[in-house]
Backbone bond lengths (Angstrom), bond angles and torsions (degrees), N, CA, C in turn:
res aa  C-N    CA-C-N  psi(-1)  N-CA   C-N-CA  omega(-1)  CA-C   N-CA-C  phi
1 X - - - 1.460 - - 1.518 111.85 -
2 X 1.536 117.62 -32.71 1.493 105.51 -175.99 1.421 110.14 -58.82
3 X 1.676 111.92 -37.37 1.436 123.93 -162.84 1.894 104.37 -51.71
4 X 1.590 105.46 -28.86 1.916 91.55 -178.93 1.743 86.14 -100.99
5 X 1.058 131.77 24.16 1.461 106.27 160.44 1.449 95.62 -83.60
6 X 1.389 113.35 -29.74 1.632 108.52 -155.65 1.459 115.31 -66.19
7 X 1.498 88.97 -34.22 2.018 102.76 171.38 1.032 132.19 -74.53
8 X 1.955 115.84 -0.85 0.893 132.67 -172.74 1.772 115.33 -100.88
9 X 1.752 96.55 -51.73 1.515 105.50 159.06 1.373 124.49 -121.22
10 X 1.686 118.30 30.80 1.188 123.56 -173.55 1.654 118.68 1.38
11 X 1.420 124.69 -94.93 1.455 101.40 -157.28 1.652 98.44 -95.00
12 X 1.189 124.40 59.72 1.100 127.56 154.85 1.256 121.47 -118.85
13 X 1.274 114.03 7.22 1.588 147.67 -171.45 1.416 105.18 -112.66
14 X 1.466 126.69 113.68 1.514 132.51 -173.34 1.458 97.86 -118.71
15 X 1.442 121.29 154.64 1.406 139.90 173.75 1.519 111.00 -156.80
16 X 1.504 116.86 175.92 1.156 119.15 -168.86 1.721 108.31 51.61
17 X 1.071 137.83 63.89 1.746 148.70 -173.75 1.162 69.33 -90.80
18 X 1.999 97.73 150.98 0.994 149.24 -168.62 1.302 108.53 -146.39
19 X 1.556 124.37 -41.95 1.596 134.52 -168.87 1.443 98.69 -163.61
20 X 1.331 106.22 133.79 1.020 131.36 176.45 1.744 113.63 -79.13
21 X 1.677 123.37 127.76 0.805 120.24 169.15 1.605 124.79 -145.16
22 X 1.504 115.53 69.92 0.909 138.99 -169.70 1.780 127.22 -56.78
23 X 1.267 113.26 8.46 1.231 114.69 154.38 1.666 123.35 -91.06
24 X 1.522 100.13 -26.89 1.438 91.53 172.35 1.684 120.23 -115.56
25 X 1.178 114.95 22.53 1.889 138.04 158.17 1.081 110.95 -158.48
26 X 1.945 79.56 158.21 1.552 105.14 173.15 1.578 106.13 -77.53
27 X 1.351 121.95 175.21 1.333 128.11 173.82 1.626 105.48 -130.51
28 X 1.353 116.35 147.72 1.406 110.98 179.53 1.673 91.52 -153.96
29 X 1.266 108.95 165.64 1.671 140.11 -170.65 1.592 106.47 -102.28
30 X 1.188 113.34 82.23 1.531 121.17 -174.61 1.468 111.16 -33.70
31 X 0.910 104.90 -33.23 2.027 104.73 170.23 1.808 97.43 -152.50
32 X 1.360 103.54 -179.91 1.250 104.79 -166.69 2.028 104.96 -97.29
33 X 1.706 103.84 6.20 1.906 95.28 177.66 1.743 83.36 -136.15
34 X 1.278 137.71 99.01 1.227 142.41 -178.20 1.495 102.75 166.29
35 X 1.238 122.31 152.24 1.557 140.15 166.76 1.444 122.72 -106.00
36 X 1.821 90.94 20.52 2.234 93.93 174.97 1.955 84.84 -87.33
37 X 1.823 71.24 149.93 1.604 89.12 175.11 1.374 109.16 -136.57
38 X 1.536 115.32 116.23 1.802 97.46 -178.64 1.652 100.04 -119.52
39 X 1.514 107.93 161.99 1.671 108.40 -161.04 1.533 87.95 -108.18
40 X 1.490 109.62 176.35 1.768 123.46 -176.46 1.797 81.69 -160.41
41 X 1.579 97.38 124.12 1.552 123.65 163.74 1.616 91.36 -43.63
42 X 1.592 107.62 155.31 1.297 116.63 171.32 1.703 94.74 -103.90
43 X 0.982 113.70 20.73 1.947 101.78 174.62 1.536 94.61 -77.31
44 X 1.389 151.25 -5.81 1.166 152.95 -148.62 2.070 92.48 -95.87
45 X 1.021 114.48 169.61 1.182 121.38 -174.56 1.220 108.05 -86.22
46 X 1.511 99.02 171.24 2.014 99.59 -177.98 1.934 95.17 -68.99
47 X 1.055 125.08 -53.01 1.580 127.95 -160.52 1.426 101.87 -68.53
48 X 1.056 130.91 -53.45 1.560 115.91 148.48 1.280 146.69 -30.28
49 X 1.697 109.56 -41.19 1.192 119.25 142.45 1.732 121.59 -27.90
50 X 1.580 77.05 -82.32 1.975 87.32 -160.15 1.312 113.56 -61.45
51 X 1.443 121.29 -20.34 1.697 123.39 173.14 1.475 98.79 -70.69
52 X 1.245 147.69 -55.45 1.622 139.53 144.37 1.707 111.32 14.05
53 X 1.615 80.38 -73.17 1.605 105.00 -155.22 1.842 110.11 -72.49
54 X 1.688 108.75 -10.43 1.080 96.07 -175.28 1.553 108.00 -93.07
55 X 1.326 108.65 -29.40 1.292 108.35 -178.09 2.216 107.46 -83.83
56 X 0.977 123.01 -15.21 1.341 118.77 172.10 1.781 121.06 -126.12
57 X 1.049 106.80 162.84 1.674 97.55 168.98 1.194 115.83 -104.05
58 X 1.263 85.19 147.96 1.933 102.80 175.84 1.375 125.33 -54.76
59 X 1.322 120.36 178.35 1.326 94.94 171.03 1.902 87.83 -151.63
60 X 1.255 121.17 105.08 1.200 126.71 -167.99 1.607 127.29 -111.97
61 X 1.169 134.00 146.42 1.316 130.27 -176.06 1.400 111.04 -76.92
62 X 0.878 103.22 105.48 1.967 118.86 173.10 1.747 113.72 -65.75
63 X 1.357 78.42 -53.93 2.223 95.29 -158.29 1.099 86.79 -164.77
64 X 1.754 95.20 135.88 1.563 106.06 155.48 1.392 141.31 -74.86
65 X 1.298 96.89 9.53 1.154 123.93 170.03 1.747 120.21 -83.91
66 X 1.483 96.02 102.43 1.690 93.93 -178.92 1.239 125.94 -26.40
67 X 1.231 106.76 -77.23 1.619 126.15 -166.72 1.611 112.56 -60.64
68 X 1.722 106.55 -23.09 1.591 104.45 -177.00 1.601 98.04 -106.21
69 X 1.039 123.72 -13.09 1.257 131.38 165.54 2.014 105.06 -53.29
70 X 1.138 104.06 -56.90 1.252 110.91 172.52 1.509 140.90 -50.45
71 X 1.850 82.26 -31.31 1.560 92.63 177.99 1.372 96.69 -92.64
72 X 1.169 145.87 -26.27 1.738 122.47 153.97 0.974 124.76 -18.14
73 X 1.643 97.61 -61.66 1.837 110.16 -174.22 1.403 120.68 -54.96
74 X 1.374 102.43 -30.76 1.701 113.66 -170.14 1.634 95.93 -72.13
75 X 0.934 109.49 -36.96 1.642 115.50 -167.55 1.879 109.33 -85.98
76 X 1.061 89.44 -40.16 2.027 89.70 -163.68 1.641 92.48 -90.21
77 X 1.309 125.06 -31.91 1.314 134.11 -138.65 1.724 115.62 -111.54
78 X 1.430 90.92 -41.40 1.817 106.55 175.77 1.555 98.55 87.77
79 X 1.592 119.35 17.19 1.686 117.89 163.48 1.319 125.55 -29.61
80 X 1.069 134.01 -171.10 1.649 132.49 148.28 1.608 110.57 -77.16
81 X 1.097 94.50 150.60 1.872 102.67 -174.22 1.199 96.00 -76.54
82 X 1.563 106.26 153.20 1.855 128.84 -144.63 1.007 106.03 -110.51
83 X 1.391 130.10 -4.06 1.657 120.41 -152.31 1.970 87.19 -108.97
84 X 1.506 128.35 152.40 1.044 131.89 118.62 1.389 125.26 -36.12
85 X 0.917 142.83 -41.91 1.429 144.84 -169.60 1.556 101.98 -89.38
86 X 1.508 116.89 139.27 1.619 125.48 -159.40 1.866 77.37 -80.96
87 X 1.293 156.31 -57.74 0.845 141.81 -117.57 2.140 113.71 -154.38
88 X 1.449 106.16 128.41 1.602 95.42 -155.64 1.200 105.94 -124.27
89 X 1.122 155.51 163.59 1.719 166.71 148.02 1.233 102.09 -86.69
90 X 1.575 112.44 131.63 1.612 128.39 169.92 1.201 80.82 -101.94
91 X 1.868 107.09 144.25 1.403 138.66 133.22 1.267 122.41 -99.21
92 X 0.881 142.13 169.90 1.510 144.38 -162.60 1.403 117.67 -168.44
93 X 1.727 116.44 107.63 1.348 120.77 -149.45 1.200 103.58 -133.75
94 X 1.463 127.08 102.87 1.583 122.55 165.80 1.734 106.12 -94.66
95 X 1.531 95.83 125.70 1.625 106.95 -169.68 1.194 106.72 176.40
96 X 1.721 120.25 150.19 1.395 127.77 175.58 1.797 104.83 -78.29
97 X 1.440 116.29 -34.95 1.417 135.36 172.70 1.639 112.03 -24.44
98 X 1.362 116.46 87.42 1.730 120.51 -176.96 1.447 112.68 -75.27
99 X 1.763 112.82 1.99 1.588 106.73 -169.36 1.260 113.98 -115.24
100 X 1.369 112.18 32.14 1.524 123.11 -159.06 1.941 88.30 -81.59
101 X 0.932 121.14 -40.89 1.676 117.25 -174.77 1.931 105.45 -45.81
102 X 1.206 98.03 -65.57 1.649 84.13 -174.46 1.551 114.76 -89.53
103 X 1.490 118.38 18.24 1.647 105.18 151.74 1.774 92.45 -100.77
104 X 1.289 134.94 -0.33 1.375 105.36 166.76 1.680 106.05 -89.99
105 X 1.454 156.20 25.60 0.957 145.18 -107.06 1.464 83.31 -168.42
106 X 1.417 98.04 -32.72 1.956 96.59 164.09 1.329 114.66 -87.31
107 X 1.418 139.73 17.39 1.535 151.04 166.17 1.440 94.63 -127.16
108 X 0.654 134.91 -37.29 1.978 117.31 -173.90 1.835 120.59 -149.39
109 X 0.897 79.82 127.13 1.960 101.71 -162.79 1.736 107.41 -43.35
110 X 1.555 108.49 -9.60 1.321 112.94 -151.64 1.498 107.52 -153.04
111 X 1.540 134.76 98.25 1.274 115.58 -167.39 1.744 86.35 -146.68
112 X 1.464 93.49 143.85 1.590 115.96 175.95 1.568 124.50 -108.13
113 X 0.924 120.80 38.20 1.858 124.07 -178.43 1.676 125.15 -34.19
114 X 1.178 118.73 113.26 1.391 126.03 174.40 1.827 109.07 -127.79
115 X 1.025 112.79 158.34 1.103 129.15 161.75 1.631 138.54 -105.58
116 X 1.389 122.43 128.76 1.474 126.71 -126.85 1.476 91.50 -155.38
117 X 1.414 128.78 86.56 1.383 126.44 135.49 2.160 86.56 76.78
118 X 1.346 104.26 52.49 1.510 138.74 -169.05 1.591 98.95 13.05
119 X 1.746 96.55 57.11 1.441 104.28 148.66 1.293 103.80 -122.73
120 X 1.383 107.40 149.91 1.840 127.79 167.22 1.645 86.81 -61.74
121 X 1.446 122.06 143.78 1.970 123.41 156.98 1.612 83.23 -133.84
122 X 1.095 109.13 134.72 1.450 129.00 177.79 1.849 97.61 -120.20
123 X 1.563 99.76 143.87 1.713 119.44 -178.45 1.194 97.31 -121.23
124 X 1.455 116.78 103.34 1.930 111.77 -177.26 1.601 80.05 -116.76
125 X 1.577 86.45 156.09 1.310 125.01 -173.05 1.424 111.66 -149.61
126 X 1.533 111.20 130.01 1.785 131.79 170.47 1.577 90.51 72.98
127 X 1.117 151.44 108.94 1.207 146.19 -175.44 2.025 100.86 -118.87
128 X 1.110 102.34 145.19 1.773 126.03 -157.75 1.823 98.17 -98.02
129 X 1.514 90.24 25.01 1.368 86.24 179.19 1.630 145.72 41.70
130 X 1.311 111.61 28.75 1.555 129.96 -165.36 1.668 96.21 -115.17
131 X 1.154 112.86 145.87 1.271 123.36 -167.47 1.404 106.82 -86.16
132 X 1.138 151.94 87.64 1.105 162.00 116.18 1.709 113.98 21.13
133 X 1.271 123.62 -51.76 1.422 127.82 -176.15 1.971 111.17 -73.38
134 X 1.463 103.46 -20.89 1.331 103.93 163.45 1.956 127.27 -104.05
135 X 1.294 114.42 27.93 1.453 160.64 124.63 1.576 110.98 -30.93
136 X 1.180 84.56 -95.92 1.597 98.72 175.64 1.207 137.89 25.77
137 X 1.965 80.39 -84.46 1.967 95.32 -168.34 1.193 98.27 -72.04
138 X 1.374 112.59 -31.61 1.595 103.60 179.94 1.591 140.37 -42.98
139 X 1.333 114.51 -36.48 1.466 138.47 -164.48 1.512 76.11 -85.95
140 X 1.479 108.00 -62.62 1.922 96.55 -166.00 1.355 114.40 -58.18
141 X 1.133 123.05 -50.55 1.913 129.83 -173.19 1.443 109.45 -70.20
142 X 1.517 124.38 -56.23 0.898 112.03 -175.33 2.182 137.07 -91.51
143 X 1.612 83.97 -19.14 1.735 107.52 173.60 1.680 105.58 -99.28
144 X 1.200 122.14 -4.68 1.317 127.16 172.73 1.766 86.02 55.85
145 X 1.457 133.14 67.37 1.238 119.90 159.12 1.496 119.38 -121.55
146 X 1.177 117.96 124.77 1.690 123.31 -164.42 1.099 93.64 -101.90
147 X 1.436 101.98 129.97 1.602 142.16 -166.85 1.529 130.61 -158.31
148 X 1.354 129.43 152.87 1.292 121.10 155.54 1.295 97.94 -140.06
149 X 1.762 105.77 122.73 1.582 125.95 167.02 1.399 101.21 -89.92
150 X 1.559 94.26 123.15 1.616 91.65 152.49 1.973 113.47 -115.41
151 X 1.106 122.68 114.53 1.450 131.42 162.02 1.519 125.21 -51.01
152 X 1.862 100.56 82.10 1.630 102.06 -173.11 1.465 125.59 -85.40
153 X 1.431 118.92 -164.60 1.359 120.97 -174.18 1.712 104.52 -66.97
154 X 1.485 106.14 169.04 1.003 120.83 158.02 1.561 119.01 -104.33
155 X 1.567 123.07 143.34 0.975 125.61 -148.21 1.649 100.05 -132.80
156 X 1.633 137.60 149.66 1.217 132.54 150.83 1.412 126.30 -93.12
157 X 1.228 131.52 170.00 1.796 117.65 168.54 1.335 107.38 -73.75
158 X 1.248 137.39 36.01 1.283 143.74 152.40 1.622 112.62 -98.87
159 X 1.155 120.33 35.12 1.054 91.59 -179.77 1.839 91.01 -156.29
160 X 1.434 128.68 129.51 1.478 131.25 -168.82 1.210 118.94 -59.01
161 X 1.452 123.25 153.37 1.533 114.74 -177.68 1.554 106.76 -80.28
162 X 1.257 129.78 4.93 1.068 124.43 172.85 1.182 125.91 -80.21
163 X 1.351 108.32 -25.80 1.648 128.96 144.97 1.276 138.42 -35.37
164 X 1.495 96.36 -46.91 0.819 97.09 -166.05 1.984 104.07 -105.21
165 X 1.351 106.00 -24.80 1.323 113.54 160.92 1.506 102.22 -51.46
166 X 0.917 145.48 -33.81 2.007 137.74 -178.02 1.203 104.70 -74.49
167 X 1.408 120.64 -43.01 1.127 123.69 -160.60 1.617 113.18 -66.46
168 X 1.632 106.37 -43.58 1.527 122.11 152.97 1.227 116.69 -28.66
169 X 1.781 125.54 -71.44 0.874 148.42 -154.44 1.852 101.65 -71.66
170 X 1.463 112.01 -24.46 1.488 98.86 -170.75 2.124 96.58 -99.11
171 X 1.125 93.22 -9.53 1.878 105.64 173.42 1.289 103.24 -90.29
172 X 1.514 138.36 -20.12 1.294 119.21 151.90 1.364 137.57 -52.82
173 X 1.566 93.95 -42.41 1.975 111.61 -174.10 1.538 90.56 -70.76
174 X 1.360 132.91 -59.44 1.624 151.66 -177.01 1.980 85.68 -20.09
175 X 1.231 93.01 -85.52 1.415 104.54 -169.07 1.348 128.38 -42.60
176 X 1.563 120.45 -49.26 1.324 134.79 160.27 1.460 132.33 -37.16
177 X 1.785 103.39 -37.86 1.416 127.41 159.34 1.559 132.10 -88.69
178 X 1.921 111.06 19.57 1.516 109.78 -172.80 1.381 100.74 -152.72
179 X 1.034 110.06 137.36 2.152 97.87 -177.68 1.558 94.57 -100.62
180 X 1.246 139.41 -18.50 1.415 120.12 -177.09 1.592 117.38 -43.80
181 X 1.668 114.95 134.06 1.428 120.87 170.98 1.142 112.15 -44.95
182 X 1.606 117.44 -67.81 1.705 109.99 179.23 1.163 94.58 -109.17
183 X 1.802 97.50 147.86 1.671 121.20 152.15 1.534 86.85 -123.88
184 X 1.761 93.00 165.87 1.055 127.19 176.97 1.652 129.74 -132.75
185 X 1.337 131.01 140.27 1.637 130.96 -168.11 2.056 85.50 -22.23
186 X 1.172 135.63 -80.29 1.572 154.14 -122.40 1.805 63.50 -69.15
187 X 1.120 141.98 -73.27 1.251 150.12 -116.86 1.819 101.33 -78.59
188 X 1.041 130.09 -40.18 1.786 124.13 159.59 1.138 111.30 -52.16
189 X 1.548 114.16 -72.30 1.465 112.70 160.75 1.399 127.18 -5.33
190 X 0.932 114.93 -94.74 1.825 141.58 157.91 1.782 112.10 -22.92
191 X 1.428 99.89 -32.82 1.738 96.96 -168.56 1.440 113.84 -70.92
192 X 1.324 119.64 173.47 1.645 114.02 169.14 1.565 126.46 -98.52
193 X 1.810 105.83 24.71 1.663 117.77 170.81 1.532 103.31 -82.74
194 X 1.040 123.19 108.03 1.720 136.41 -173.90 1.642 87.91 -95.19
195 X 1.601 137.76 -17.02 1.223 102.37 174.92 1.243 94.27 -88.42
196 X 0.781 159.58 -58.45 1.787 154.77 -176.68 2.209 107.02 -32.19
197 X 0.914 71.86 -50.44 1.927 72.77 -161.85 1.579 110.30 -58.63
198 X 0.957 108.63 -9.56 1.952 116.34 175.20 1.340 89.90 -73.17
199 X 1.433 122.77 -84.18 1.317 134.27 -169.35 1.287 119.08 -42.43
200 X 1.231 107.55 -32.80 1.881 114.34 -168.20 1.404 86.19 -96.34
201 X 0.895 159.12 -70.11 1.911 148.94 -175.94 1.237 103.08 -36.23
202 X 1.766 129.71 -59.29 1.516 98.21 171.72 1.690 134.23 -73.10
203 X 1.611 121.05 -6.08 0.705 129.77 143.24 1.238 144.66 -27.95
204 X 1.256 98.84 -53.57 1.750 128.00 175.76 1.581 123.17 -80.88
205 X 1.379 95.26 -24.25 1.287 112.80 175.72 1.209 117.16 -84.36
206 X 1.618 132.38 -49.10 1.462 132.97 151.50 1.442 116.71 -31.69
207 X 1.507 104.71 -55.20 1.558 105.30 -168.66 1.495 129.64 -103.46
208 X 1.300 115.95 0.20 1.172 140.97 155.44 1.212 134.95 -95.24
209 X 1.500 121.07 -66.51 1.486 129.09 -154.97 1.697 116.21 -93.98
210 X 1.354 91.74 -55.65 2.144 90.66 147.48 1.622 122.65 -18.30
211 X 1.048 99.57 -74.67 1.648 111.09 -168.30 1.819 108.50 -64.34
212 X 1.287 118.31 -16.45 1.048 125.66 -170.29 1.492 116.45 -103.42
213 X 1.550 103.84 -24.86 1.658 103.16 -162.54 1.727 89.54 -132.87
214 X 1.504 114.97 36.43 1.387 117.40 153.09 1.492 110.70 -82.04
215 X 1.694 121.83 -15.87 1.392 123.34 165.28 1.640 87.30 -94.57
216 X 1.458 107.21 141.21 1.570 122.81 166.75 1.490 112.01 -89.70
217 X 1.509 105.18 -23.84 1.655 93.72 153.45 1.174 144.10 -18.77
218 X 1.665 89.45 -59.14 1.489 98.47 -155.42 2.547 101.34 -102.95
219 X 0.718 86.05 9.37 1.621 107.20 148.68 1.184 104.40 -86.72
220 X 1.401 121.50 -79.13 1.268 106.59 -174.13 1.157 142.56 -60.98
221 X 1.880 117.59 -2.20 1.297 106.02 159.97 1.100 113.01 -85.48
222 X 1.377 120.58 -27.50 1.468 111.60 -172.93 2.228 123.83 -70.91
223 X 1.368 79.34 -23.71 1.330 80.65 167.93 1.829 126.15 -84.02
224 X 1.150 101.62 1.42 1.502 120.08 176.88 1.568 115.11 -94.72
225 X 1.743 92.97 -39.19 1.637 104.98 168.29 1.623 137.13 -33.82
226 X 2.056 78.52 -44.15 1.621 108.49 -169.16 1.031 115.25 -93.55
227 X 1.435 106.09 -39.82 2.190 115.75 162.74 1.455 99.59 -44.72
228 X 1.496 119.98 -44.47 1.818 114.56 -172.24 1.596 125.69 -83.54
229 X 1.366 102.20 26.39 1.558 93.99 -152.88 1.357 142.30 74.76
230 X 1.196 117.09 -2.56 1.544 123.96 -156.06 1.220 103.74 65.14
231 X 1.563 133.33 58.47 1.386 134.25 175.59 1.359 89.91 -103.82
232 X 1.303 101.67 132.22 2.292 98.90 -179.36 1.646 99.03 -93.83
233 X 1.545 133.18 -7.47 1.383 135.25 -148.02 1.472 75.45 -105.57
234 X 1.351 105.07 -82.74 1.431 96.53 -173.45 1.523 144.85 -63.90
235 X 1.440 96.30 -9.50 1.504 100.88 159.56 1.739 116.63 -84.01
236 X 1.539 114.23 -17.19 1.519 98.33 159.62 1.170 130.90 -76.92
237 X 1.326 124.03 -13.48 1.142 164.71 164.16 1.427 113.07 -49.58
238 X 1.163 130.01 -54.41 1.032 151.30 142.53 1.492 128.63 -27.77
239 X 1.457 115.16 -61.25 1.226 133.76 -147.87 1.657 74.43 -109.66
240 X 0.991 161.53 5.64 1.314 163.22 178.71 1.503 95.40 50.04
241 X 1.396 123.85 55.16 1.576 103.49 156.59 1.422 111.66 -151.49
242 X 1.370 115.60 -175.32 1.612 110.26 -162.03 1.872 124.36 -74.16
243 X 1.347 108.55 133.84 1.526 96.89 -165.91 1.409 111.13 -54.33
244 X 1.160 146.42 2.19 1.249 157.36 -166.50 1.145 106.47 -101.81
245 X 1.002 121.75 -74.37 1.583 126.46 156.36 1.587 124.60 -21.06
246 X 1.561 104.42 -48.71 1.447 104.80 179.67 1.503 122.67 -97.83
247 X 1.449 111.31 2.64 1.340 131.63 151.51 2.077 117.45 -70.65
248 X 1.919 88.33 -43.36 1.647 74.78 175.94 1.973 113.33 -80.88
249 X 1.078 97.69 -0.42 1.498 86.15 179.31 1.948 114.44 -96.38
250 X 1.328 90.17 -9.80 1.833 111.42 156.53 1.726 90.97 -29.60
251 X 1.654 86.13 -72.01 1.497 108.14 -140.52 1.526 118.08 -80.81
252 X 1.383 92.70 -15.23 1.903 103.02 160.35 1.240 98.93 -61.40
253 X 1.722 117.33 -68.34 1.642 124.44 -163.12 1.714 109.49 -47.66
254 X 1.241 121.49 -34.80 1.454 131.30 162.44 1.346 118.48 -52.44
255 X 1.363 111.53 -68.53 1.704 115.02 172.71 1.468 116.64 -46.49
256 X 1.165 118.74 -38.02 1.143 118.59 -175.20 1.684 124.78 -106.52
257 X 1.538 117.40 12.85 1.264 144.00 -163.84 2.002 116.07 -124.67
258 X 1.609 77.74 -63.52 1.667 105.11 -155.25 1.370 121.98 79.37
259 X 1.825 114.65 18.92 1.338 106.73 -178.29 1.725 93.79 -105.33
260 X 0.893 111.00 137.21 1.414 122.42 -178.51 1.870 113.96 -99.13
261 X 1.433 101.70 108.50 1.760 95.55 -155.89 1.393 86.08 -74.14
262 X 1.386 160.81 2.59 0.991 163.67 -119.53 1.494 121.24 -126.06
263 X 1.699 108.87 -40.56 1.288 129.18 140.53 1.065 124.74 -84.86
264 X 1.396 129.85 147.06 1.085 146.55 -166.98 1.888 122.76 -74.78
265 X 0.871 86.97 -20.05 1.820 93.23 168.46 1.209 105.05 -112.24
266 X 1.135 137.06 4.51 1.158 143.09 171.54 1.646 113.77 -87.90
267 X 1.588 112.48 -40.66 1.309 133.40 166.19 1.492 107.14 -68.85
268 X 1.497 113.06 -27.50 1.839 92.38 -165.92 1.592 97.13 -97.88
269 X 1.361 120.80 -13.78 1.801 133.92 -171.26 1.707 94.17 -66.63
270 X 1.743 119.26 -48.75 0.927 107.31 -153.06 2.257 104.38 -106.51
271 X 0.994 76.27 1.95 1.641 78.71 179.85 1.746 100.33 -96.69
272 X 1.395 123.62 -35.51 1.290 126.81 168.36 2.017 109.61 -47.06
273 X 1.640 97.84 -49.48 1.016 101.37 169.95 1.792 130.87 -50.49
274 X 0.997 79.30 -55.87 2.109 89.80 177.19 1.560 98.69 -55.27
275 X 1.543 119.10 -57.10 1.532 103.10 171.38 1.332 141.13 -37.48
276 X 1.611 96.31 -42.00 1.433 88.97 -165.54 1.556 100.24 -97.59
277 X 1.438 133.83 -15.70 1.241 132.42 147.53 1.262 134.82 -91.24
278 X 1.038 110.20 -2.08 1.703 103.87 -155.28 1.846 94.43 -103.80
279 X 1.673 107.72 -23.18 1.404 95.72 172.84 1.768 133.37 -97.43
């Protein structure tokens, strides 16, 4: 397709970029799974423009910042995912507070902060295992800092930024409609916004429950969990294997979830889930 743009505005049509110079072209994504980029003079009209723009993507300056520059792309753009690390934790921070990166930096060795539709989105990585939700009151009571954290999914590079851009977008409305300091993944779920919870279940389901319940195992413990009360003795008991064992696979389903079968809304967020998808 670029080839009849070219016949259309021949040398107003650039390829092979070297340097970007975005005051005097547009930039576009020669197809939507490739990294060719060809430019078009902006002397072209606005309606010319946007017919461009419907059939290709843009390719726009986020941040001058390389690496967060990138994670725009991953998000607005459908790029390749940005992180070194196969696998990331969303935080989700509505607040004027610009120093949220190095108090998250005392929970995870590795954190990426951008700003998104005047939310903080934080990318933590390797986490030091400290509970974060008992944090909290602290920043509020004692730093007097007004905030609402919400504690999101965890995500792999399998999964598109467009995904994960919605997923943002349905944790914006979430937040706007709840004053609690922390929420948590169980906690949309759980709420009484029915337009959110359609969207966020398939959400959750792409980026969560797939990857988890391609073993039927691990359905089936959890649905045994909930037949038992959340008894962990007798649901290993059950499943004929060692309570230790079915405690560490708790903690896989956590690592790789953020639903913690361990709490109790955490158990009913994600067993609701298997119901209403998993059968």
């Amino acid at each position: 397709m670029v080839e009849k743009l070219i016949k259309i505005y021949k040398n107003k049509i650039i390829q092979n970029i070297k340097e970007f110079d975005y005051n005097k072209y547009y930039y576009f994504y020669s197809n939507n799974y490739n990294d060719e980029v060809f430019g078009i003079e902006k002397t072209i009209s606005e309606n010319e423009y946007h017919l461009i723009k419907s059939s290709y993507i843009e390719k726009r300056i986020y941040n001058n910042c390389g690496s967060i520059q990138k994670i725009y792309e991953y998000l607005f753009e459908n790029r390749p995912y940005p992180f070194k690390n196969k696998k990331a934790k969303i935080l989700v921070i509505d607040s004027t507070y610009p120093e949220f990166k190095e108090l998250l930096l005392s929970f995870y060795k590795e954190v990426e902060l951008i700003l998104i539709d005047n939310l903080y989105v934080a990318f933590c990585f390797e986490s030091y295992n400290s509970d974060i939700s008992s944090f909290i009151s602290t920043l509020s009571d004692d730093l007097g800092i007004n905030f609402k954290l919400h504690d999101g999914i965890t995500f792999t590079n399998e999964i598109k930024g467009s995904m994960i851009r919605n997923y943002l977008g349905v944790i914006k409305v979430f937040l706007s409609n709840n004053e609690e300091l922390y929420t948590d993944v169980a906690g949309v779920l759980l709420s009484n916004n029915s337009e959110i919870i359609k969207e966020y279940i398939t959400i959750i389901e792409e980026c969560l429950l797939k990857p988890i319940l391609k073993d039927s195992i691990t359905k089936d413990i959890i649905l045994t969990y909930f037949k038992n009360d959340l008894n962990v003795s007798k649901t290993a008991k059950d499943l004929y294997i060692n309570r230790n064992s079915l405690l560490n696979k708790f903690e896989y389903i956590y690592k790789e979830t953020g639903f913690n079968l361990q709490k109790f809304n955490h158990a009913c967020a994600i067993y609701l889930l298997i119901l209403y998808k998993g059968n």
